[in-house]
C-alpha positions, 0 to 999 in steps of 0.5 A, spaced: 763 944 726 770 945 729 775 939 730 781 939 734 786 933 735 790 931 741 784 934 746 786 929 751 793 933 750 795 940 755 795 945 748 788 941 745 784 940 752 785 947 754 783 950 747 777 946 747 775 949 753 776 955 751 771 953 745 766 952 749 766 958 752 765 961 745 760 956 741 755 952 742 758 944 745 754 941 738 759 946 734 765 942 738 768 936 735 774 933 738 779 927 735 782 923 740 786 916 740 782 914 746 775 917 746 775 913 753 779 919 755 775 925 753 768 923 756 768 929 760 767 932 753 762 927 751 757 928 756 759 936 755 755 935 749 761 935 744 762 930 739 768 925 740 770 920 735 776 916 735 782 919 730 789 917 730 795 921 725 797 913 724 791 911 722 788 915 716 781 912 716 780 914 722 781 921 721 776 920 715 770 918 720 773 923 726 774 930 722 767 928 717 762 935 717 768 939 719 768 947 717 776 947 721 780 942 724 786 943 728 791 939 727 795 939 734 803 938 731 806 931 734 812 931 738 815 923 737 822 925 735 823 918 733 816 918 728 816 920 721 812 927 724 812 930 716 808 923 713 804 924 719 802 930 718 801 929 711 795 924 713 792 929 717 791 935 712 790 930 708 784 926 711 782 934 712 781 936 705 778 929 703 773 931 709 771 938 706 774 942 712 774 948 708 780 951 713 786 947 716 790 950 722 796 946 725 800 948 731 808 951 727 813 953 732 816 960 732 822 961 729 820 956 723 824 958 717 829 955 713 836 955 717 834 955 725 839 950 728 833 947 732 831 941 729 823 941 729 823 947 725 825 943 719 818 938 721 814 944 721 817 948 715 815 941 711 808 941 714 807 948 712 809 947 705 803 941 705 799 945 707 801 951 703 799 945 697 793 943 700 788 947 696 785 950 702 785 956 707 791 954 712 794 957 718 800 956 721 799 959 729 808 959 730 807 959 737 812 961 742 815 956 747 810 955 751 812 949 756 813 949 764 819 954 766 822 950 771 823 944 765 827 950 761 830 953 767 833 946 772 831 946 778 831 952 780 827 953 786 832 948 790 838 950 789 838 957 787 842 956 780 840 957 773 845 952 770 843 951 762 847 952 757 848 960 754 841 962 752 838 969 748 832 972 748 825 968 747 818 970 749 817 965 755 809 964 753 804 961 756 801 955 754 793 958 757 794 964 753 796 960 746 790 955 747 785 961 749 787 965 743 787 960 739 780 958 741 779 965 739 782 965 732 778 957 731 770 961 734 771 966 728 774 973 733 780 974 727 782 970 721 789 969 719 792 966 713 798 962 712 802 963 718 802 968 724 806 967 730 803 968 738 808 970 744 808 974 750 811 981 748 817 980 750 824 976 750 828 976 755 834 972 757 836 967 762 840 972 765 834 977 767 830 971 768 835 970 774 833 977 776 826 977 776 826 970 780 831 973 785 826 979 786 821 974 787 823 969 792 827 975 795 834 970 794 839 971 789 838 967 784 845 966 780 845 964 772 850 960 771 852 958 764 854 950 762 859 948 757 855 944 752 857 938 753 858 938 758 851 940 759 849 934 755 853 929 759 850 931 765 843 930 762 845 923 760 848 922 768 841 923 769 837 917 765 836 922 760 838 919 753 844 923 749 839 923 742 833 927 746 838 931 750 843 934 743 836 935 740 834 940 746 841 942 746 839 944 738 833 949 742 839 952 746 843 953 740 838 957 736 835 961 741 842 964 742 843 966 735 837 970 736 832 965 732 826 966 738 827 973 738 822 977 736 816 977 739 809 981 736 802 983 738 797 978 735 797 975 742 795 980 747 790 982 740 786 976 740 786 975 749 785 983 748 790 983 754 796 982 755 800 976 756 802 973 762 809 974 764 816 970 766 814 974 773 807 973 773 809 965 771 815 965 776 809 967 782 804 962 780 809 956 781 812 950 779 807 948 772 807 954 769 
């Protein structure tokens, strides 16, 4: 059996999904803190049980019978996310999961100034240490553009500190190639990063929109503390707002850089990209 967490969440759902367009519903598993919430699921023949990364002896009963489990990395910037993380594979091992895949970061070694990167790094070595198979999917940044990009569309400005080059990667293509990689299409052990095929900077991400809307669209470049100031003006507390602002500073000393094949690989396609997001809206 396959077991994934958080899919009640948008990475997990869709790469559940895409599970059962793969295997049979029987083979599916899902761990979720309101099993209420994964009803559709449930009635698609998947077997949904309770689990929560705070409660061990619910992950015991939710990953029991598992082959793999996919633990969905948690984002609560103000919980202990290493000790949480430790319970998951923990619970996984003492479940016989003979294969652990968790959800890393790409760019996670030692010395990225963002600082999730640390968690991550932290958790792979857990799993390093677990005594089973392990792979760690560093996945390029996958949310909605316009979160990255501000608001854009309105007023024909890309105002955001000074950035580099990252692969924009969407969050679809991530879970479709996971589900690929959980069905048994291609094994990785240890850690493998997923991102579309090519890295580019808010600067050119200003031309493409700019060809797109048939508007120039301008990037301008914020000072940081200024930029964080502004942030705060909005409602945005000043702690989440510097940790973003540690994604700008890795992402401009070249820490988001580099991006590989293994993605277009698994989808046997290639990757959506920055255009083809831009052209499909406001989510993607």
């Amino acid at each position: 059996m396959i077991v994934v967490t958080g899919a009640t969440g948008g990475l997990g759902g869709a790469t559940v999904e895409h599970l059962l367009a793969r295997v049979p519903a029987d083979r599916i598993g899902v761990s979720v803190r309101d099993t209420g919430r994964a009803r559709h699921l449930a009635d698609r023949g998947v077997r949904v049980r309770r689990g929560s990364y705070e409660e061990p002896a619910t992950l015991r009963d939710a990953f029991a019978g598992a082959e793999q489990v996919l633990l969905v990395s948690g984002n609560d910037p103000a919980a202990d996310l290493v000790g949480l993380h430790r319970n998951a594979v923990e619970a996984a091992v003492a479940a016989g999961a003979r294969r652990i895949l968790y959800t890393s970061q790409q760019g996670a070694v030692p010395g990225n100034p963002y600082r999730p990167s640390d968690i991550h790094l932290a958790t792979e070595a857990i799993l390093r240490d677990a005594g089973v198979a392990w792979t760690a999917l560093r996945n390029g940044a996958y949310g909605p553009l316009d979160q990255v990009l501000g608001p854009w569309r309105q007023t024909g400005v890309i105002a955001q500190p000074a950035d580099g080059p990252v692969p924009y990667t969407d969050r679809a293509d991530i879970a479709e190639a996971t589900a690929a990689i959980l069905a048994g299409d291609r094994s990785f052990d240890g850690p493998v990063t997923l991102t579309a095929p090519a890295a580019v900077t808010f600067d050119e991400v200003a031309q493409i929109a700019s060809g797109l809307t048939g508007h120039t669209v301008e990037r301008v470049v914020v000072d940081d503390e200024r930029w964080v100031a502004d942030r705060i003006a909005n409602g945005v507390p000043e702690q989440p707002a510097r940790l973003l602002l540690t994604w700008y500073r890795a992402a401009r000393k070249g820490w988001f850089a580099t991006a590989g094949p293994e993605l277009a690989e698994l989808l046997g396609r290639e990757p959506r990209t920055v255009a083809d997001r831009l052209a499909a809206g406001p989510a993607a």
